[in-house]
N, C-alpha and C positions, 0 to 999 in steps of 0.2 A: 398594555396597562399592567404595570407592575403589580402584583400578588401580595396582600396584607398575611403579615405570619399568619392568620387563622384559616385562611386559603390552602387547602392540599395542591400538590401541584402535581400532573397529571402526563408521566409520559408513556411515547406509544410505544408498541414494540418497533423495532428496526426494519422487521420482514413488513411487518404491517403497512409501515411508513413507505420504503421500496415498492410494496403490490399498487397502492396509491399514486404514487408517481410515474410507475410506470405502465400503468393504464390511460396514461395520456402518450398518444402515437408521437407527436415531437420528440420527450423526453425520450423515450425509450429510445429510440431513432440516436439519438446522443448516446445514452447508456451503452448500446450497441458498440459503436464506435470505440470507445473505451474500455473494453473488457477485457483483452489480451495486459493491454497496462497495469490496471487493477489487479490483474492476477498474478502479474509478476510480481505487483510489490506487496500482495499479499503473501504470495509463496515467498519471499526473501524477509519479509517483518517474520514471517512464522518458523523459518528457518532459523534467524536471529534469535529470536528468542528461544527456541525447542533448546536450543547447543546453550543458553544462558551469557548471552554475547551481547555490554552495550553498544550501540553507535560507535564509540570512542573505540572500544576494544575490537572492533570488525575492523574500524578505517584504521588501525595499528597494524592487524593481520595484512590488509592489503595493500599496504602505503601512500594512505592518502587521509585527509582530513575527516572528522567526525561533521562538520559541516554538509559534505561531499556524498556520504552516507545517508544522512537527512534529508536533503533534496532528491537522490534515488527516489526513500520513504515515501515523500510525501506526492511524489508524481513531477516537481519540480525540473525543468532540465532536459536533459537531451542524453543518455549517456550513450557512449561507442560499445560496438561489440565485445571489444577489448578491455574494458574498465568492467560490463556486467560478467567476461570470463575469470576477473581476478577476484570479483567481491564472489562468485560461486565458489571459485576455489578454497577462498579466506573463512566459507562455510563449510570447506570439506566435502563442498557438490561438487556437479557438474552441469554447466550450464546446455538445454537441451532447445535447441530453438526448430518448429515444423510447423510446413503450411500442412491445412486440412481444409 
């Protein structure tokens, strides 16, 4: 139900919202699954940004499209060994991959 302007609108925090959901055993069960992923493309948006680097200007450094970079982003995709060693490099990393 859409909200009348004299209606405050009401968000939660993030953590909040996360302990929520992942207090149900399915979800978490998923979340699981996915965390090595999330963490890479959070370490590589934070990388990105730390050096002050758009999209465009990364996929310039590494020869390949701003599009291409995006789909990394967003969890989109599939990329090769090889494509995640050139976008670390294009950050000035080093790409570190380990089982634990």
């Amino acid at each position: 139900m859409p909200k009348t302007s004299k209606e405050k609108q009401y968000f939660r925090p993030w953590e909040e919202l996360k302990n929520e959901f992942l207090s149900d055993p399915e979800c978490k069960a998923e979340y699981d699954k996915l965390e090595a992923e999330y963490e890479l493309i959070s370490e590589l948006i934070g990388k990105r940004l730390q050096r002050g680097l758009s999209q465009k200007q990364l996929a310039e450094k590494v020869g390949t499209k701003q599009s291409a970079i995006s789909r990394l982003e967003s969890g989109e995709g599939n990329p090769s060994f090889k494509f995640l060693k050139r976008v670390a490099e294009g950050l000035d990393s080093k790409l570190k991959i380990s089982f634990t």
